[in-house]
PATOR-990146 format. One record per residue (C-alpha): residue in one letter; x, y, z. Coordinates in steps of 0.05 Angstrom, whole numbers, padded with zeros to 5 digits, always signed. Layout:
! residues N
aXYZ...
END
This chain:
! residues 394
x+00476+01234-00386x+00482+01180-00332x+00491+01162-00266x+00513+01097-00239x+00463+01036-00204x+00457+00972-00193x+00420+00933-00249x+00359+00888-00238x+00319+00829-00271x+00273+00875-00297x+00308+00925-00323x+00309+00977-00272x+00362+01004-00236x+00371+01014-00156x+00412+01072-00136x+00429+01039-00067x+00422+00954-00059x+00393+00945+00012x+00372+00878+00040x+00314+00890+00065x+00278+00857+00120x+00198+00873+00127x+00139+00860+00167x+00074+00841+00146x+00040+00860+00195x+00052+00902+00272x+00054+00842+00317x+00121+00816+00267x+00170+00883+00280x+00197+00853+00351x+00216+00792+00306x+00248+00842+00251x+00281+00884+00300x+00323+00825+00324x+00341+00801+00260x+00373+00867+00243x+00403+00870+00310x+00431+00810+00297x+00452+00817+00223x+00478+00890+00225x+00474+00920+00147x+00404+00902+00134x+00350+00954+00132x+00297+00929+00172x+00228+00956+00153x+00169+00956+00203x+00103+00987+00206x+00032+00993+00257x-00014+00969+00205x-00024+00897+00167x-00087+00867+00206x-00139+00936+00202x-00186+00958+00159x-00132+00981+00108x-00108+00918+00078x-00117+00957+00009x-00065+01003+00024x-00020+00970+00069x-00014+00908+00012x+00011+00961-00042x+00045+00996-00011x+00086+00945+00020x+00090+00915-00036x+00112+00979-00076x+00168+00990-00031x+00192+00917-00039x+00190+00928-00113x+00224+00994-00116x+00299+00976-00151x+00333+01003-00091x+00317+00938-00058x+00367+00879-00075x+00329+00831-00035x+00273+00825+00012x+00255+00778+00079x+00184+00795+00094x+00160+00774+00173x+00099+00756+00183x+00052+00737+00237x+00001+00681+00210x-00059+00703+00220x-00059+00777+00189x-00105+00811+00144x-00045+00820+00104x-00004+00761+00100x+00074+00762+00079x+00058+00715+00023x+00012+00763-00008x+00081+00821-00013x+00116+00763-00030x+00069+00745-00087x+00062+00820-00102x+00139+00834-00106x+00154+00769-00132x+00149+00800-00221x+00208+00837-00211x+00249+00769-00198x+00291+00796-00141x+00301+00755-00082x+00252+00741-00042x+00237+00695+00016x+00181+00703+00080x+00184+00667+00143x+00109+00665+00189x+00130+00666+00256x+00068+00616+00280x+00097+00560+00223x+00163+00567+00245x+00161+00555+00326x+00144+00622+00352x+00186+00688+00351x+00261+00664+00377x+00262+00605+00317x+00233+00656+00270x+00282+00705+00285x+00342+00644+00275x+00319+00626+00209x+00317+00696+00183x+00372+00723+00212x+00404+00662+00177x+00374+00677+00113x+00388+00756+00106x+00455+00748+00121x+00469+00694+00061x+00425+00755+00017x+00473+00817+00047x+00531+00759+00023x+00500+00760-00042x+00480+00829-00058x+00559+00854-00029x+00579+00820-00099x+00538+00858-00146x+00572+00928-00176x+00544+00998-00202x+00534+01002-00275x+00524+01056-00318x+00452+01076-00324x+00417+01130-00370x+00375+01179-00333x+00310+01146-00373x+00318+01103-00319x+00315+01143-00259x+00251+01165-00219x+00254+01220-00168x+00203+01251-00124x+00194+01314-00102x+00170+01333-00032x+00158+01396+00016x+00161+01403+00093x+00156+01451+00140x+00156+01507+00091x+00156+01578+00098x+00153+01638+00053x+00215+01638+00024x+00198+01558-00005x+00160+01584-00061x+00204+01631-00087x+00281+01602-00067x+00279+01520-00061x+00207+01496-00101x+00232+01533-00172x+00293+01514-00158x+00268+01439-00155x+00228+01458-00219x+00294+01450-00260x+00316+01395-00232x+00241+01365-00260x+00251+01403-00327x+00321+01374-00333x+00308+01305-00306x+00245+01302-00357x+00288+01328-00423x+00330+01269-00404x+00276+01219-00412x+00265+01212-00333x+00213+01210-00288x+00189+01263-00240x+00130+01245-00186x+00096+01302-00151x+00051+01292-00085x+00013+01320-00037x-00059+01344-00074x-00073+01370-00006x-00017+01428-00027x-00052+01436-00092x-00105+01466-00077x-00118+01536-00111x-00076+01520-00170x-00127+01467-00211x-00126+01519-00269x-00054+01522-00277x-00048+01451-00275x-00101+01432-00317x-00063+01476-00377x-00001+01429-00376x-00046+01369-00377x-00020+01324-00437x-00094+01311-00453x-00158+01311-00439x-00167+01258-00393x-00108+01285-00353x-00132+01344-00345x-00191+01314-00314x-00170+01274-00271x-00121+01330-00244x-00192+01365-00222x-00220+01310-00189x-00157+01298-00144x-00144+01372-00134x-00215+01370-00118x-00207+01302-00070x-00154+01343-00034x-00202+01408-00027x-00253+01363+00007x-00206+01337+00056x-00180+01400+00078x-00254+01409+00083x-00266+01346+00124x-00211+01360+00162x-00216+01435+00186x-00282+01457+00180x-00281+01535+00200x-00207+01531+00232x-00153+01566+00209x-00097+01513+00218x-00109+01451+00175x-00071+01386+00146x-00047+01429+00095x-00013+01494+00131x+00007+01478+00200x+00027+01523+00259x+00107+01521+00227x+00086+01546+00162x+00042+01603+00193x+00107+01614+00244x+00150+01611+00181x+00115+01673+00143x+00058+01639+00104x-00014+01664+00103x-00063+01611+00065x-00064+01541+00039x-00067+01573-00034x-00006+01609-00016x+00028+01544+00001x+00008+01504-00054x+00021+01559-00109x+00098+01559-00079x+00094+01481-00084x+00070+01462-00142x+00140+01498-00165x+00174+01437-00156x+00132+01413-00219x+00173+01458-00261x+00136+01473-00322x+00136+01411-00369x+00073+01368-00386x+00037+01329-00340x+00032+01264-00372x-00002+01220-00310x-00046+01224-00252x-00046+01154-00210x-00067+01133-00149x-00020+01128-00082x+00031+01078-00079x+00027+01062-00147x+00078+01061-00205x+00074+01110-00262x+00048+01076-00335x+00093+01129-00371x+00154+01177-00367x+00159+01253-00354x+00110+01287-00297x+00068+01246-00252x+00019+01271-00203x+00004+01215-00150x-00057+01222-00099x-00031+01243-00029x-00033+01283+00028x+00020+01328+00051x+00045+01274+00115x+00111+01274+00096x+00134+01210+00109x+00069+01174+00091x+00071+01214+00022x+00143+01188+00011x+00117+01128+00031x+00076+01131-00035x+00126+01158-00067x+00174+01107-00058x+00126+01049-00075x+00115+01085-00140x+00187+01061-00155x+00220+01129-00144x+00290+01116-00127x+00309+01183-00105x+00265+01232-00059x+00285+01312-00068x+00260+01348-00011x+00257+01418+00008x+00238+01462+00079x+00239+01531+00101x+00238+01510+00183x+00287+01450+00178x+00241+01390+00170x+00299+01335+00186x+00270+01265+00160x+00294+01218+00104x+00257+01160+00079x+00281+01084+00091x+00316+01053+00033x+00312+01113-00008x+00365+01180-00003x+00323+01233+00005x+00362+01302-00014x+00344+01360+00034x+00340+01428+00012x+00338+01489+00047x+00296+01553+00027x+00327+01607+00064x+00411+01602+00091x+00386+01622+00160x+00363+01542+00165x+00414+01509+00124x+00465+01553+00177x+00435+01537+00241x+00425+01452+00209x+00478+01446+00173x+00490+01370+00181x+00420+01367+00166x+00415+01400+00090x+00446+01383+00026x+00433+01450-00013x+00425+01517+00011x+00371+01549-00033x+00366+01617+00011x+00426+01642-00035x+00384+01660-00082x+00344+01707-00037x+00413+01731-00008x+00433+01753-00087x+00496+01697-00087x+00462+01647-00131x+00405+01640-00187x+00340+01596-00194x+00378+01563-00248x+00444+01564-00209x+00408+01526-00151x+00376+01484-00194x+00447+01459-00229x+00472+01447-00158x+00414+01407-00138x+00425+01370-00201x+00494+01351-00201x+00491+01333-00130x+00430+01286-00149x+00471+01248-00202x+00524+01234-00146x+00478+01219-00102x+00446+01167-00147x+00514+01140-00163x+00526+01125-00080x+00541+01190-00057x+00502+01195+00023x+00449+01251+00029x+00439+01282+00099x+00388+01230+00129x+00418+01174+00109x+00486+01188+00145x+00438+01218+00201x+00416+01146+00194x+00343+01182+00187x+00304+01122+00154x+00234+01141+00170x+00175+01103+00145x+00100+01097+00152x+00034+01079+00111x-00018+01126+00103x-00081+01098+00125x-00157+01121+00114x-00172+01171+00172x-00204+01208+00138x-00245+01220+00074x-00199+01188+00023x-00224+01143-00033x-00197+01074-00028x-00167+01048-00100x-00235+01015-00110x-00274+01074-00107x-00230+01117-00151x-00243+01073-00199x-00315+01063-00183x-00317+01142-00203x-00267+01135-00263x-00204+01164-00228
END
């Protein structure tokens, strides 16, 4: 099977060729925002983070999303005297040979010149990338994540298994499959561990299942609501964090899990990948994203409406009484399997095919809702930084 994308330098394939224009850093997004005003097409990219305490973070993840094959070509904005400076993205984006170029707004002759020069230069790279054309792909070369929002009690038994065969599918294709949010995995480090491809795997599944058990801790102490199950999810029928993450851990389907990485970072091999994230949705498709997914399947039982900037993000309803009341904000209606129309596996077809399209140019909801959310997730709380997950062999 196939599906149709652009093809890059390296070998990957983008499933939409944006233009991208970034900051570095908070004090650069005035200076991006005019440069998309005045080069309409571009996807400008902006952020409150790039001169705080999470430099770690912020420089990966930026620099994930600027390597992610949806991107044809990137403008980073930066300040000049940043923690993170746009020559460090640059630098880290710069292996997958794309085009790349950074303006600092205190070399150039403030914000106005800065904002010449680069509205100058994005429009010669939307010039160039309106000449390059989709090309047949195979589906070892597409990486899609799966995500949960505002779920309810339908989720686990409608839209997540239905998701799960999209995964098995995807997987016996020779695709990739990321899976977030340890904060919705708690409860469920048993099952887990048993499709662990080895050892080590299975290890490391523990300690992040275990990493998201102590924030939750952190977090909540003797409350009921947490990070993990908010008011909407109690509203929507749910009972317990367990409950929540036994319904989404469904959207792993039931193949191997060959990976456990950190956030924002790219898989090392093929098939299922757990990453280390919360459940913030657009902060853990923020991760997802820089991991180099270039698709985003997401499901909700209350009608959670965001997508995810530069990447089409596939919404999925779990029960019709949402996908009927938003229609212009859902993709698939999963409640028809509750309402005895359609099957798991039927759903799970649908969600397919429409995935294909979708990674061939076919819009999703948010992005014709022009929904491009984006944010960083930044260490609030008691989340290892890279260095200390591999200080503890993570």
């Amino acid at each position: 099977m196939y599906f149709y994308g652009y093809a890059r330098e390296n070998g990957s394939y983008g499933v939409r060729n944006h233009v991208v224009v970034m900051s570095s850093v908070i004090c650069a997004n005035g200076v991006v925002e005019e440069i998309a005003r005045q080069v309409p097409g571009v996807l400008p990219i902006t952020h409150y983070h790039g001169c705080d305490s999470t430099r770690e973070i912020t420089l990966r993840t930026l620099g994930g999303i600027g390597r992610n094959p949806n991107i044809a070509a990137l403008l980073i904005i930066g300040l000049g005297c940043e923690v993170c400076p746009a020559s460090d993205i640059a630098e880290a984006v710069a292996p997958t040979a794309k085009q790349i170029e950074y303006l600092v707004t205190q070399d150039e002759g403030g914000s106005s010149e800065t904002a010449r020069k680069g509205a100058d230069i994005a429009r010669q790279m939307l010039q160039d990338a309106q000449q390059e054309k989709r090309v047949e792909a195979s589906l070892q070369h597409l990486m899609v994540g799966v995500e949960c929002g505002g779920s309810d009690a339908f989720s686990g038994i409608t839209a997540n298994p239905a998701v799960g065969v999209v995964t098995d599918r995807l997987i016996a294709e020779g695709g990739t499959i990321i899976m977030s949010e340890i904060t919705e995995m708690v409860g469920t480090t048993h099952l887990l561990k048993r499709r662990a491809a080895n050892h080590e795997v299975a290890k490391k599944i523990e300690a992040y299942i275990n990493l998201g058990k102590e924030a939750e801790d952190w977090a909540t102490g003797p409350q009921l609501l947490t990070r993990g199950i908010a008011p909407g999810n109690i509203e929507g029928g749910l009972t317990s964090l367990v409950e929540k993450s036994l319904g989404a851990i469904c959207k792993g389907g039931t193949t191997t899990i060959n990976e456990c990485i950190p956030y924002a970072m790219k898989p090392n091999t093929k098939g299922l990948v757990i990453m280390e994230g919360d459940g913030s949705d657009i902060e853990s498709m923020a991760g997802i994203a820089a991991g180099g997914a270039q698709v985003i399947i997401f499901t909700t039982g209350r009608g959670q409406i965001s997508g995810f900037a530069g990447v089409p993000v596939i919404k999925v309803s779990s029960n019709s009484t949402i996908y009927k009341n938003m229609k212009g904000d859902i993709d698939v209606d999963a409640g028809t399997i509750i309402d005895g129309d359609k099957t798991i596996g039927g759903v799970g077809e649908e969600i397919f095919e429409l995935m294909l399209k979708v990674a061939s140019g076919e819009l999703t909801r948010p992005e014709i809702n022009k929904q491009n959310n984006f944010a960083i997730r930044q260490e609030g709380f008691h989340w290892p930084s890279l260095r200390e997950m591999v200080e503890r062999g993570l």
